[in-house]
C-alpha positions as CSV (number, residue, x, y, z in Angstrom):
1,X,0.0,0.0,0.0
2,X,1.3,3.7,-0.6
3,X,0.7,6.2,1.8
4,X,1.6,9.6,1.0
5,X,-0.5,11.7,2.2
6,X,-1.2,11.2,5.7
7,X,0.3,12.6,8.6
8,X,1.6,11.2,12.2
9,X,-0.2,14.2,14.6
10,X,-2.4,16.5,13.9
11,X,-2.7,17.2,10.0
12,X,-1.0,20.4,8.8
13,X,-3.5,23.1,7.2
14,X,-1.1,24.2,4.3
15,X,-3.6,27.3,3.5
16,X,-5.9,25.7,1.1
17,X,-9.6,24.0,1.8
18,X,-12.1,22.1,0.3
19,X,-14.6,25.2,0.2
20,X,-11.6,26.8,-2.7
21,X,-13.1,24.2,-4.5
22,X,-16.5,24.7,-5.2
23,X,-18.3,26.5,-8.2
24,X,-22.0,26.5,-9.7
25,X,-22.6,24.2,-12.9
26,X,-25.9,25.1,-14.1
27,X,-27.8,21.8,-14.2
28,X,-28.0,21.5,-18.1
29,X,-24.5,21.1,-18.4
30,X,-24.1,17.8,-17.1
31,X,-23.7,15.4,-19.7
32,X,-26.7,12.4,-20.1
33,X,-25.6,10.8,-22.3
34,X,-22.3,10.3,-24.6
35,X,-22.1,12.3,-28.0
36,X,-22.9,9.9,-31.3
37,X,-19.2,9.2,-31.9
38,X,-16.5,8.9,-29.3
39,X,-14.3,11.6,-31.1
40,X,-17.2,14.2,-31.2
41,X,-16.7,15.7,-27.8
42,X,-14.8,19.0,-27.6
43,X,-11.4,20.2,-26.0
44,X,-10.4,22.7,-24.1
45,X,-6.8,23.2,-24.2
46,X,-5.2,24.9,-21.2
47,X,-1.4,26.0,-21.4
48,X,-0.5,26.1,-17.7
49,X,2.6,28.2,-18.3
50,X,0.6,31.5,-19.8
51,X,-3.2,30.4,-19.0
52,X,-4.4,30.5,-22.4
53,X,-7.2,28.5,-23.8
54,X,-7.9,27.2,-26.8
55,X,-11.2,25.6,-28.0
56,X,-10.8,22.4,-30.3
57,X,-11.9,19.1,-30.9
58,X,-11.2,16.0,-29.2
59,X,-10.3,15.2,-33.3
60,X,-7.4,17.6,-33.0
61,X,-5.9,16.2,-29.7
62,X,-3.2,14.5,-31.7
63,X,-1.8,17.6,-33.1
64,X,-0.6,18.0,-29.3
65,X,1.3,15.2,-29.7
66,X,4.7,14.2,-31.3
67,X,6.8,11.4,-32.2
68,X,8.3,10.0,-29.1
69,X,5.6,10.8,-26.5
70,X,4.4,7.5,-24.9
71,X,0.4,8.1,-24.0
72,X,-0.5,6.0,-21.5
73,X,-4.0,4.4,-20.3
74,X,-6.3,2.8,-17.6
75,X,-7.0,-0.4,-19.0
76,X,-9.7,-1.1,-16.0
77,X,-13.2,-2.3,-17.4
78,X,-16.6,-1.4,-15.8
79,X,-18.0,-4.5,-13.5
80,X,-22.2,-4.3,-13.9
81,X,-21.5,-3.6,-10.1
82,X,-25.2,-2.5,-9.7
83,X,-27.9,-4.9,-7.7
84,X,-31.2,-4.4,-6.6
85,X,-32.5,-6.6,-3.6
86,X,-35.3,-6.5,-0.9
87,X,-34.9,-7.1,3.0
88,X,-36.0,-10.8,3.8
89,X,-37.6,-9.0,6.9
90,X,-39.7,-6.4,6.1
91,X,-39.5,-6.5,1.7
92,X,-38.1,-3.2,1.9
93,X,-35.6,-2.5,-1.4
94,X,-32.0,-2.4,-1.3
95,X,-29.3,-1.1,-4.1
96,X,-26.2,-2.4,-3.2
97,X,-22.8,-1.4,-5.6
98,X,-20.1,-3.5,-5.6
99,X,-16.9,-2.3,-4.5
100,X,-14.3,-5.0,-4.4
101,X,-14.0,-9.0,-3.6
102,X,-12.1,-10.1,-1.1
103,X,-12.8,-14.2,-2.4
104,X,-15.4,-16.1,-4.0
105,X,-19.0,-14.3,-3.0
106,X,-17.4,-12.2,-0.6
107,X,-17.5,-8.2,-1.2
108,X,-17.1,-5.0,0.3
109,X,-19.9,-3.0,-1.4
110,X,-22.4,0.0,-0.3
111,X,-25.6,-0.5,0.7
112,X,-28.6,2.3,0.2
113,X,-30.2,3.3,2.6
114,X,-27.6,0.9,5.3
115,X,-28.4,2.9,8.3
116,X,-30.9,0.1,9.8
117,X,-29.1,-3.2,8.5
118,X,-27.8,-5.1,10.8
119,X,-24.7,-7.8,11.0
120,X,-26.9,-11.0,9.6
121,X,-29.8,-8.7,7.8
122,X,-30.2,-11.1,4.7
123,X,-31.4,-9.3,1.7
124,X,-32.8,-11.4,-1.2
125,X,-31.3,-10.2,-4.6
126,X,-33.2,-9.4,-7.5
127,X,-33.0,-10.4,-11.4
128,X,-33.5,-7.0,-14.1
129,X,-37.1,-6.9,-14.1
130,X,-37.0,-6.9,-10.4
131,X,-37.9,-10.6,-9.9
132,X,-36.5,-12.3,-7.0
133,X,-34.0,-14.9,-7.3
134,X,-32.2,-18.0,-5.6
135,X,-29.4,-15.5,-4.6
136,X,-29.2,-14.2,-0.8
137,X,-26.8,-11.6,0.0
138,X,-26.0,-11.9,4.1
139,X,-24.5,-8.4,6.0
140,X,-21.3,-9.9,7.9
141,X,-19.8,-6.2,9.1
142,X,-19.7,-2.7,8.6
143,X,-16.4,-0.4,8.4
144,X,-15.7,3.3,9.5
145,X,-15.7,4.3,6.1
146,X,-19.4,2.7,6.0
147,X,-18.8,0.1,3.3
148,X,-20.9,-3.0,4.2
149,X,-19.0,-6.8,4.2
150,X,-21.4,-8.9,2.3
151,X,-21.5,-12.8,1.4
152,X,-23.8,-14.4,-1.2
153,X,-25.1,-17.4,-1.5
154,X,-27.1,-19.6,-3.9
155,X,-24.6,-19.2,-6.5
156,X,-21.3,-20.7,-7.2
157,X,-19.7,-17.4,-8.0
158,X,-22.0,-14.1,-8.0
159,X,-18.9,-12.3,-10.5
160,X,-19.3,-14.5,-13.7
161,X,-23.3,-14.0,-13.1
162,X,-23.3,-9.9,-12.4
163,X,-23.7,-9.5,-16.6
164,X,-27.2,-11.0,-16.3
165,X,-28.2,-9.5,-12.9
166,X,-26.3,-6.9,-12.6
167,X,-26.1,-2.7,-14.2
168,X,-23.8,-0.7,-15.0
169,X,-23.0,1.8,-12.3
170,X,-23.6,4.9,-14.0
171,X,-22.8,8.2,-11.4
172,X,-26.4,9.7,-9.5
173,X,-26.0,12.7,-11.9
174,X,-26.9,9.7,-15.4
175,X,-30.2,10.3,-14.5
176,X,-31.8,6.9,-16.1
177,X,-35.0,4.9,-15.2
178,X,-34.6,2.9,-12.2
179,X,-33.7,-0.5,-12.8
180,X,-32.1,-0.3,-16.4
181,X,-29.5,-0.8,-17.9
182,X,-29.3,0.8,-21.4
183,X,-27.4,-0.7,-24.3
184,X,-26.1,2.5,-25.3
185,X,-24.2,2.6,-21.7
186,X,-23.3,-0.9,-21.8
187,X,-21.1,-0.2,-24.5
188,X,-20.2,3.2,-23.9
189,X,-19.6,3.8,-20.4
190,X,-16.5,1.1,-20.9
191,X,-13.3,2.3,-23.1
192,X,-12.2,0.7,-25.9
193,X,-9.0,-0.7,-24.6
194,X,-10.3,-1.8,-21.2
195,X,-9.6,-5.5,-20.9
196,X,-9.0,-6.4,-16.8
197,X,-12.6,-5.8,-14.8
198,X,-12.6,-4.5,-11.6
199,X,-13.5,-0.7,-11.9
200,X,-17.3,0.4,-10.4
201,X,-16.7,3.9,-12.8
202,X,-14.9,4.5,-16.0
203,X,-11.8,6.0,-16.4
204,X,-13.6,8.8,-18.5
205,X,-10.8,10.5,-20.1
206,X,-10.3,7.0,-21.9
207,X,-14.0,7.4,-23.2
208,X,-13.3,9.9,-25.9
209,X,-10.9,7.4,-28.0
210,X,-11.6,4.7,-30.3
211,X,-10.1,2.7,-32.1
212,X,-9.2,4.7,-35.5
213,X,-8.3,7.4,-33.1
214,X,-5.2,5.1,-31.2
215,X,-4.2,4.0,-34.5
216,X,-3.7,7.6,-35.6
217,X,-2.2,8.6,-32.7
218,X,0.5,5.3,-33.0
219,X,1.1,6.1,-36.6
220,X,2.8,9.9,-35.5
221,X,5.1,7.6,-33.7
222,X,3.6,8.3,-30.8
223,X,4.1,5.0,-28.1
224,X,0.6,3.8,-26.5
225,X,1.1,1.5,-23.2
226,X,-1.8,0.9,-20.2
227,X,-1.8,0.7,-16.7
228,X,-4.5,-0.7,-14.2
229,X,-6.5,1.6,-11.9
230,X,-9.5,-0.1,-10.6
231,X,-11.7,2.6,-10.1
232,X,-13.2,2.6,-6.4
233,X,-13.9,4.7,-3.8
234,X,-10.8,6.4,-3.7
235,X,-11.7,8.2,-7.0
236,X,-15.3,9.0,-6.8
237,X,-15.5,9.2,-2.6
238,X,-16.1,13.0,-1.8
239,X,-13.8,15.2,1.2
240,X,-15.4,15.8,3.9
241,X,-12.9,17.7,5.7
242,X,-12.2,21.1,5.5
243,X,-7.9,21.2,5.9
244,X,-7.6,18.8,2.9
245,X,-4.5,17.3,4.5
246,X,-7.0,15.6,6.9
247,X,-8.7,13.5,3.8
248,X,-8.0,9.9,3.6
249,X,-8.4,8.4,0.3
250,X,-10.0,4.9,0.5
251,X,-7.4,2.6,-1.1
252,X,-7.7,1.4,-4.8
253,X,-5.6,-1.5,-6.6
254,X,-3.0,-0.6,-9.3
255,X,-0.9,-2.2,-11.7
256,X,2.4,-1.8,-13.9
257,X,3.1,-4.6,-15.4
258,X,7.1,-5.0,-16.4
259,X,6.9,-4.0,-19.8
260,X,5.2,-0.4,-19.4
261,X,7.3,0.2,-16.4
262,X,10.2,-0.8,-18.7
263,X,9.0,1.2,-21.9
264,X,8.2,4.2,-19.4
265,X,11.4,4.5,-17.7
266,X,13.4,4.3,-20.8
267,X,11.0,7.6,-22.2
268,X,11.9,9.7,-19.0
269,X,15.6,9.0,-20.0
270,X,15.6,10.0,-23.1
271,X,13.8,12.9,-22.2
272,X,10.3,12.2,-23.8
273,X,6.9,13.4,-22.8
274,X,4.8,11.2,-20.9
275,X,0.9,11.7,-21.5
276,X,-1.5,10.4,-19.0
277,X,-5.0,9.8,-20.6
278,X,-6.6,10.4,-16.9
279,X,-6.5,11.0,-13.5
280,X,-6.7,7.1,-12.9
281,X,-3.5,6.6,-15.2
282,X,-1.6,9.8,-13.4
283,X,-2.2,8.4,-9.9
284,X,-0.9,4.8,-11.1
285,X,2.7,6.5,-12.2
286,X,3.1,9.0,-9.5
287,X,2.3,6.3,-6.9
288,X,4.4,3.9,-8.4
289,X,7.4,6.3,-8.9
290,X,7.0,7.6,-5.2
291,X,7.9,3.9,-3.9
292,X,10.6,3.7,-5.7
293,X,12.3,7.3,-5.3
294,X,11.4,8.8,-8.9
295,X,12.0,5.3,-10.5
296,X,9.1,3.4,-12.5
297,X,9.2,-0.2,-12.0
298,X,6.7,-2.4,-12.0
299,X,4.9,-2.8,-9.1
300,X,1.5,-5.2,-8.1
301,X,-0.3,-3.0,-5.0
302,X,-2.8,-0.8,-3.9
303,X,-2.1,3.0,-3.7
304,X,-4.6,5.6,-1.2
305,X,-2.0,8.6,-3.1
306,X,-4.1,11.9,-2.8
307,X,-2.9,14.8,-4.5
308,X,-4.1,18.7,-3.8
309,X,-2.3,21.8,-4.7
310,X,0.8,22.2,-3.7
311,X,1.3,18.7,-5.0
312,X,4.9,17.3,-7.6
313,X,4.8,15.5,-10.4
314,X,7.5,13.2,-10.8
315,X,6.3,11.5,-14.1
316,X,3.6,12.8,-16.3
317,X,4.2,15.7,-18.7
318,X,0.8,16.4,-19.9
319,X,-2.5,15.5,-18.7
320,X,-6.1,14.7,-21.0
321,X,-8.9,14.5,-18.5
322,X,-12.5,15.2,-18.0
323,X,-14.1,18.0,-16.3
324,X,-14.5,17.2,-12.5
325,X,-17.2,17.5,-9.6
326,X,-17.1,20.4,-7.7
327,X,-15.2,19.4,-4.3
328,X,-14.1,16.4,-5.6
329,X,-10.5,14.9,-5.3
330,X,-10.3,14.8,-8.9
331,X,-10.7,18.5,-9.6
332,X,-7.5,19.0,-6.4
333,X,-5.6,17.1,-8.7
334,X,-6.2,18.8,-11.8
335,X,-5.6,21.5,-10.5
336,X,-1.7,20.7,-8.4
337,X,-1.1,19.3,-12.4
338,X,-1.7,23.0,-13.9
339,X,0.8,24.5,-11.6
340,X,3.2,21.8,-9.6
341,X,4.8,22.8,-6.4
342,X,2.2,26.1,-6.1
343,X,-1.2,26.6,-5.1
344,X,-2.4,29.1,-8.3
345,X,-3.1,26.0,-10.4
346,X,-7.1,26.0,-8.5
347,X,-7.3,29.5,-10.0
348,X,-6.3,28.4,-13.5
349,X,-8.4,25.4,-13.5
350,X,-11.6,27.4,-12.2
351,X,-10.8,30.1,-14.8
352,X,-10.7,27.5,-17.4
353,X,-13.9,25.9,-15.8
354,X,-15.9,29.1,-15.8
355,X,-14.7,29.6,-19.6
356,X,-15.7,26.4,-20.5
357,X,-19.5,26.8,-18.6
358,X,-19.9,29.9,-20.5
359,X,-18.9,28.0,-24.1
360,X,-21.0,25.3,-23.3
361,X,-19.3,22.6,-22.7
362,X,-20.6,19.1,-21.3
363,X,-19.0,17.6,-17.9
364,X,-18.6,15.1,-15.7
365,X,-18.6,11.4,-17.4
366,X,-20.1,11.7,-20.4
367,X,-18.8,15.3,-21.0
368,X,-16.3,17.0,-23.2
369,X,-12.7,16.8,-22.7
370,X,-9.5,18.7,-21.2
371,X,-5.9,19.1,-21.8
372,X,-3.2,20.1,-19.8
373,X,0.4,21.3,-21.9
């Protein structure tokens, strides 16, 4: 496990706070739904060393890049980590998501509303049309961090069964009819190159390519390579404390396998860029390369790695993400990545943000896309 950011004694206010990172999105600028093509979202281009802006095309992001940069992404794939079930006692309904398995029918996932199940509450799980089935789904604890232990049963393995019974666990802010699972999401909310399951949210920066798009980018000479992020809690969790310093991320597993760590290291050598397509594939390098003192190697873990202004960069050189939450650890990240070692990077990312409200742009998930230079 990495842990970077927390602090023996009491936690030390460095001068900026989760309230510096609020703004107002006007509603209708939350993406529903993905644009018709994966390359049709927009880009906002932000040069952190001036401020300046430019408005393009997702289609234009390679002309950012060059021959030699290695662009590297979250190869995580979306679990249907979704399932509806009803308290043996009582019938009332249950949604529980997924988080992570510890062995066979054993998970940590979150339970909604949890405030009145008990260790042993049994809750029957439900098919798609909301039918109850042979699977039981029995509370064994409850953590600080208020994910619930659960163990199913009437099944051999719940995972290899979650495609049939299971949705995709689009954010609260997907507004779609309860119980569904669209086709359009099915395919969508999942990146072309994601191969290893695990994550409960995409790695949306990885949304906007496809598969023509990667072979353009490859034939600039451009080196693609993927890490593993699978997205938890960690990523989509919100702060609730003030002094971000006091924030504990919840821990998430990672993975660099020997031949990106390999291909990686030999590009910061040589003095190449390194282009992280997302948060998710920024936290994977940075964690990796503060275990092994600026180094990448490849490494098998779990990294809790928060970053917030003043945060360093030891690895990436330019950053392609989404537009973030208000508050949300993702949006402290951003902006530490438009101005390392400083604080003024919240002010260019909020600048940018307002800019790109006014223009119209789409966020969160589904939206429109980012670069940092």
């Amino acid at each position: 496990m990495i842990s970077l950011h927390r602090i023996t004694g009491p936690a030390k206010d460095n001068g900026v706070h989760l309230s510096d990172f609020h703004f107002d999105l006007p509603e209708d600028r939350i993406a529903q739904s993905p644009t018709e093509n994966r390359e049709d979202s927009r880009l906002l281009v932000l040069h952190r060393d001036t401020g300046r802006i430019e408005h393009r095309g997702f289609r234009d992001f390679k002309e950012y890049l060059r021959s030699g940069d290695t662009l590297v992404m979250n190869n995580s794939r979306v679990i249907p980590a979704r399932l509806r079930a009803r308290k043996i006692e009582g019938g009332g309904r249950v949604e529980l998501l997924l988080l992570e398995e510890n062995q066979t029918n054993d998970w940590w996932a979150l339970l909604r509303p949890g405030k009145r199940l008990r260790n042993g509450s049994v809750l029957q799980v439900l098919d798609l049309e909301g039918n109850p089935s042979e699977m039981n789904a029995t509370v064994l604890d409850k953590d600080p961090r208020a994910r619930y232990r659960v163990r199913f049963s009437g099944v051999p393995e719940i995972r290899s069964l979650l495609p049939s019974i299971g949705e995709i666990p689009l954010p609260p802010y997907i507004r779609r009819p309860a119980g569904t699972s669209q086709a359009l999401d099915l395919e969508r909310y999942q990146t072309v190159f994601g191969i290893h399951e695990g994550s409960v949210a995409a790695p949306t920066a990885g949304l906007h390519f496809s598969n023509g798009s990667l072979e353009a980018i490859r034939a600039l000479g451009v080196t693609t390579c993927s890490v593993t992020l699978h997205v938890g809690m960690g990523t989509f969790a919100p702060v609730k404390t003030e002094n971000l310093a006091e924030h504990a991320m919840h821990e998430e597993q990672i993975h660099v396998d020997e031949e990106t760590a390999t291909t990686l290291q030999s590009a910061r050598n040589s003095g190449s860029r390194i282009v992280a397509a997302g948060t998710t594939s920024l936290r994977t390098l940075e964690s990796v390369a503060r275990l092994n003192h600026g180094q990448l190697r490849a490494y098998r873990g779990r990294t809790d790695l928060f970053i917030h202004p003043p945060g360093q960069f030891h690895v990436v050189d330019i950053l392609l993400t989404n537009f973030h939450l208000p508050g949300s650890t993702l949006l402290m990240l951003v902006s530490a990545f438009a101005a390392p070692h400083e604080t003024r990077g919240r002010d260019l990312i909020l600048n940018a943000y307002a800019e790109a409200i006014r223009e119209g742009y789409r966020f969160f998930s589904y939206g429109d896309a980012m670069l940092i230079l």
